[in-house]
LODREN-279962 format. One record per residue (C-alpha): residue in one letter; x, y, z. Coordinates in steps of 0.05 Angstrom, whole numbers, plus 5000, padded with zeros to 4 digits. Example, Ala and Ser with C-alpha at 12.3 -4.5 7.8 and 13.67 -1.06 7.14 Angstrom:
(site A,(5246,4910,5156))
(site S,(5273,4979,5143))
# end
This chain:
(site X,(5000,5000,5000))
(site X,(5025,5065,4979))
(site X,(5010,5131,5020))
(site X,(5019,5197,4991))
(site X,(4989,5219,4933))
(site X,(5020,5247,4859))
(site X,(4998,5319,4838))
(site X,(5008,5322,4761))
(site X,(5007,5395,4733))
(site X,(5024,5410,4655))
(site X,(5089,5452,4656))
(site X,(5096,5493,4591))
(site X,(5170,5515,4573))
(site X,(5172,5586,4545))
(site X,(5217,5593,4491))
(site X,(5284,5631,4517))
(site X,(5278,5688,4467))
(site X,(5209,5715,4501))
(site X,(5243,5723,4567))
(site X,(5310,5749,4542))
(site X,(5310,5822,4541))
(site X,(5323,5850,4477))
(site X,(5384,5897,4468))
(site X,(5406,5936,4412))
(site X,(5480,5942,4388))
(site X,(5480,6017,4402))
(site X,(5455,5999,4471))
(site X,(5509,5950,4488))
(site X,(5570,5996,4449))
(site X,(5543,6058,4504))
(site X,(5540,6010,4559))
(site X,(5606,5990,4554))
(site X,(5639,6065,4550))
(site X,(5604,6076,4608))
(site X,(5631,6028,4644))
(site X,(5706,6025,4612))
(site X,(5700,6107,4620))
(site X,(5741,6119,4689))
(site X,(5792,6064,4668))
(site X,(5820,6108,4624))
(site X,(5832,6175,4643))
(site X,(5821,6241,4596))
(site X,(5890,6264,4623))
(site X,(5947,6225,4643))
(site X,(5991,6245,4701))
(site X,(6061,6238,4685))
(site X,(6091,6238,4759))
(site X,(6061,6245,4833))
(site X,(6087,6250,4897))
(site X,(6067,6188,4947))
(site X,(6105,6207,5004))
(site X,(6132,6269,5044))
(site X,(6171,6248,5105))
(site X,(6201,6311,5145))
(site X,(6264,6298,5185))
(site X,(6308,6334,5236))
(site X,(6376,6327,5239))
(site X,(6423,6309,5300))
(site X,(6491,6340,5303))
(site X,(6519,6285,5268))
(site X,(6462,6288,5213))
(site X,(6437,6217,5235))
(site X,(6352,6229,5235))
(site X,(6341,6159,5272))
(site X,(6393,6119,5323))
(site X,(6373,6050,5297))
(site X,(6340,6030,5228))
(site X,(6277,6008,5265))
(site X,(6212,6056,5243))
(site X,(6195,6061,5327))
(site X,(6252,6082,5347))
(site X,(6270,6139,5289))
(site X,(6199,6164,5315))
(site X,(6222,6152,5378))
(site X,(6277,6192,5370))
(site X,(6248,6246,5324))
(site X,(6202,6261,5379))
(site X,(6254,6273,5427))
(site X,(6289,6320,5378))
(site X,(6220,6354,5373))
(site X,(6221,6370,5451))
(site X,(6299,6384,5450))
(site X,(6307,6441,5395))
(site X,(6390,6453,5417))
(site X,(6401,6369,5394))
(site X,(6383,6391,5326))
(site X,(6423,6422,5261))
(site X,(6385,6412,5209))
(site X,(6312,6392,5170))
(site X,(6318,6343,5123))
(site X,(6249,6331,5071))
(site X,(6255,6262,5043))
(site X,(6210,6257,4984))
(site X,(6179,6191,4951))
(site X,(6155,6205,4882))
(site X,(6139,6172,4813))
(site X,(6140,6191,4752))
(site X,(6127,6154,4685))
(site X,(6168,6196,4634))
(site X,(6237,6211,4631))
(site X,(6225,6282,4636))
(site X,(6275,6332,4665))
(site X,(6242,6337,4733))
(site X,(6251,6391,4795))
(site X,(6236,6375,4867))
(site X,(6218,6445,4899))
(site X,(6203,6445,4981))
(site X,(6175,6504,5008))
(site X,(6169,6517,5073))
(site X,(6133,6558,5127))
(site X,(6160,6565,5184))
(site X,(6170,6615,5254))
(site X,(6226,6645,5306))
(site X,(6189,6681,5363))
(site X,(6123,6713,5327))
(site X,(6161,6724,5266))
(site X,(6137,6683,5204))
(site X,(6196,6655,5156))
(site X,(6200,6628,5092))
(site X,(6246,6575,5060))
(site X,(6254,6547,4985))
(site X,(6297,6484,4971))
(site X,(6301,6456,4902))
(site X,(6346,6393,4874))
(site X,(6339,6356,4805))
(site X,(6291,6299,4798))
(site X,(6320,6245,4760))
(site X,(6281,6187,4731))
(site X,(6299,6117,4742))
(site X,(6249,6084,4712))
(site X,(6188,6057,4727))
(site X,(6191,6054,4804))
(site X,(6189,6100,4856))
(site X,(6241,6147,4874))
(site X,(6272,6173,4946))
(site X,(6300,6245,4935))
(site X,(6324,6287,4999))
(site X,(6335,6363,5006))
(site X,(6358,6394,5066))
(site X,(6362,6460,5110))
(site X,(6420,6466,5143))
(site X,(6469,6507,5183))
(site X,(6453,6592,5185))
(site X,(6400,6574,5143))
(site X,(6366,6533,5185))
(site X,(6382,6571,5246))
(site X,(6356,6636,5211))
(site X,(6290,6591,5188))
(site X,(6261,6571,5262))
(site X,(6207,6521,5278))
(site X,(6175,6489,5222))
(site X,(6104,6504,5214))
(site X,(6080,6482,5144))
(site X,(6108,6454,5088))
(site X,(6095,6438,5012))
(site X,(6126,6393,4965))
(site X,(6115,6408,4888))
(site X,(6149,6376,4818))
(site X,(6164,6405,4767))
(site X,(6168,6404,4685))
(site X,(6200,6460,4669))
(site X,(6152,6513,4692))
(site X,(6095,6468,4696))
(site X,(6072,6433,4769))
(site X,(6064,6366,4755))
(site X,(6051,6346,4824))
(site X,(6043,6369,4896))
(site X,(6028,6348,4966))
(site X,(6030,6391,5025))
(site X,(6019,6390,5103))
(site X,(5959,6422,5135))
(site X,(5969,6481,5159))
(site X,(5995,6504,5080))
# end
């Protein structure tokens, strides 16, 4: 004896062209440019800056005691609090660029001694070395430095010729 019982229904397959939804070529061709659109920018940037790392100096020009990131922060910190330890501000720069294009790495700075504000420009050649980032350094140093004060803003721009290519800054600029 069999319990349970067997409900038969008549399926009907629709045919997979009714519940497709139709789309025209010039449909699908602007679809896809809107989507590909922001993969391809209207105008390429040939270099940016990633990183701007400013640095002071000890009195023999070491920024960190050890290579480990703590302790250079550590010890920048300390260098902060202890203005007489320090000679010098060093700017160390990590940028990219994708041409081989004569390249300028201008700091400015802002800084202060007493309620006097100050100004500072350093500059150094850029050179390309291909397609991975590059570390580039410029440095304040000596009367300069001593004449400059306490750092209060800074920006770091490239250059083409007279053409910024790229800039980061700090955020009091």
């Amino acid at each position: 004896m069999r319990f349970g019982f067997q409900l038969r229904l008549p399926i009907e397959f629709v045919p997979v062209a009714l519940y497709l939804p139709r789309v025209h070529s010039g449909q699908l061709i602007f679809l896809v440019l809107c989507l590909a659109g922001p993969l391809f920018p209207a105008q390429a940037v040939s270099a940016r800056i990633i990183k701007v790392l400013p640095h002071y100096l000890d009195k023999a020009g070491r920024h960190a005691l050890t290579p480990s990131l703590y302790e250079r922060d550590a010890y920048q910190a300390r260098l902060r609090k202890n203005p007489s330890d320090r000679t010098a501000l060093r700017f160390d720069v990590q940028w990219k660029s994708r041409e081989p294009a004569p390249l300028t790495l201008r700091v400015e700075l802002r800084g202060a001694v007493g309620k006097a504000s100050t100004t500072a420009k350093l500059e150094e050649p850029a050179i390309f070395h291909g397609l991975f980032s590059k570390w580039s350094s410029v440095t304040i140093k000596g009367d300069e430095y001593k004449k400059f004060g306490e750092l209060t803003a800074w920006r770091a721009t490239l250059w083409n010729g007279g053409q910024l290519v790229a800039e980061q800054k700090s955020f009091l600029w």
